[in-house]
N, C-alpha and C positions, 0 to 999 in steps of 0.2 A: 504494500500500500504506500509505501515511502515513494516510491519510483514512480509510481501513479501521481502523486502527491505534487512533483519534482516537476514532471515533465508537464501536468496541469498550470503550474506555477510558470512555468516558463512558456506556453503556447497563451498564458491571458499576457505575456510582458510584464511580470511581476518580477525581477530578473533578480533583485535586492530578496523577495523571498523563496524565488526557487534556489540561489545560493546557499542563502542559510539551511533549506533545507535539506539542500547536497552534503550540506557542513556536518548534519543532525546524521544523516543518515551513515557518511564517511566515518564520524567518530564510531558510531555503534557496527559497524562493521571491520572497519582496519586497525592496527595498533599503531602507528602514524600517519594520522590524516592530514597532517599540516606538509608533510612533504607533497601531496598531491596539488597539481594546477588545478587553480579554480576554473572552470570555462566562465567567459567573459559574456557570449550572446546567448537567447534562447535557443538556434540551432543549436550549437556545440552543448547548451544543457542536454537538448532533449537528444545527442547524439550519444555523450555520456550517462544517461538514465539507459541506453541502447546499451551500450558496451555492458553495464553494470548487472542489465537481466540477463543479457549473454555468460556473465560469468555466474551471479546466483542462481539460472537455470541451466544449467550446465547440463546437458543429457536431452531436455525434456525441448525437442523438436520443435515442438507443437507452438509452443510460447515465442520461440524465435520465429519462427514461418508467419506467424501473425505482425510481428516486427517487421519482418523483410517486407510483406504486403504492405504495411501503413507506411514506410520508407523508401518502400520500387527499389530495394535491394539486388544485385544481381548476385546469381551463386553457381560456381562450376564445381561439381563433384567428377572423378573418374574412379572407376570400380574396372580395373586388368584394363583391359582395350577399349573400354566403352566410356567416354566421357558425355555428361549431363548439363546442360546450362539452362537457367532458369534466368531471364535477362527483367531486368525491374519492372518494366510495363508488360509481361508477359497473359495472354489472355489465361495462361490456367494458375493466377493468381483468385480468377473466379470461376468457381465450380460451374459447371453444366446444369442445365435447367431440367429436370428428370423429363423424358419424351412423352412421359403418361399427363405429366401435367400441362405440357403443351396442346395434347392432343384435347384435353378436357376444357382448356383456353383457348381456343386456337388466337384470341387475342396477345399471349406470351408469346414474346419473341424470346430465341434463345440468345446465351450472352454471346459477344463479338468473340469469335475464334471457333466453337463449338460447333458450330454449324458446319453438317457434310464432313466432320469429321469424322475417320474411320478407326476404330480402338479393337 
């Protein structure tokens, strides 16, 4: 909730209290906070609330993926010979619209990219 807190603080331009709260949340996390750079603007706040759930969620996918979509993050994985890239504005950042619900709308368009694609 701090990081929620943080990055709220710095997307109203509150910059004096998403600081302090960077300050609040660095002490109760690291054993010298004072050696870390404060970030100066709200980007770089809400860059480092990024870096910081990257490190507290460490493993859990799920929470970064939601990061990289609100950020248009790019990401290249390679697994043996086969490399992946997920580029920031990539359309399967938005799931596919289920076929059953279009058929039952036929006013739902599907999202951009999805269409006529073959899986």
């Amino acid at each position: 909730t701090w990081l929620i807190r943080i990055e709220a603080l710095a997307m109203s331009n509150d910059i004096a209290g998403a600081q302090a709260a960077l300050s609040t949340w660095r002490s109760l996390r690291y054993e010298n906070p004072q050696s870390l750079t404060m970030p100066a603007t709200a980007e770089d706040i809400q860059h480092e609330c990024y870096l910081e759930r990257k490190r507290e969620f460490f493993g859990e996918g799920d929470i970064l993926w939601l990061d990289m979509k609100r950020f248009h993050i790019s990401e290249t994985r390679k697994v043996q010979d086969f490399t992946a890239t997920l580029e920031g504005n990539d359309f399967r950042y938005q799931f596919e619209i289920p076929s059953d619900e279009i058929k039952y709308n036929p006013e739902i368009l599907s999202n951009p990219g999805w269409s006529g694609l073959v899986y």
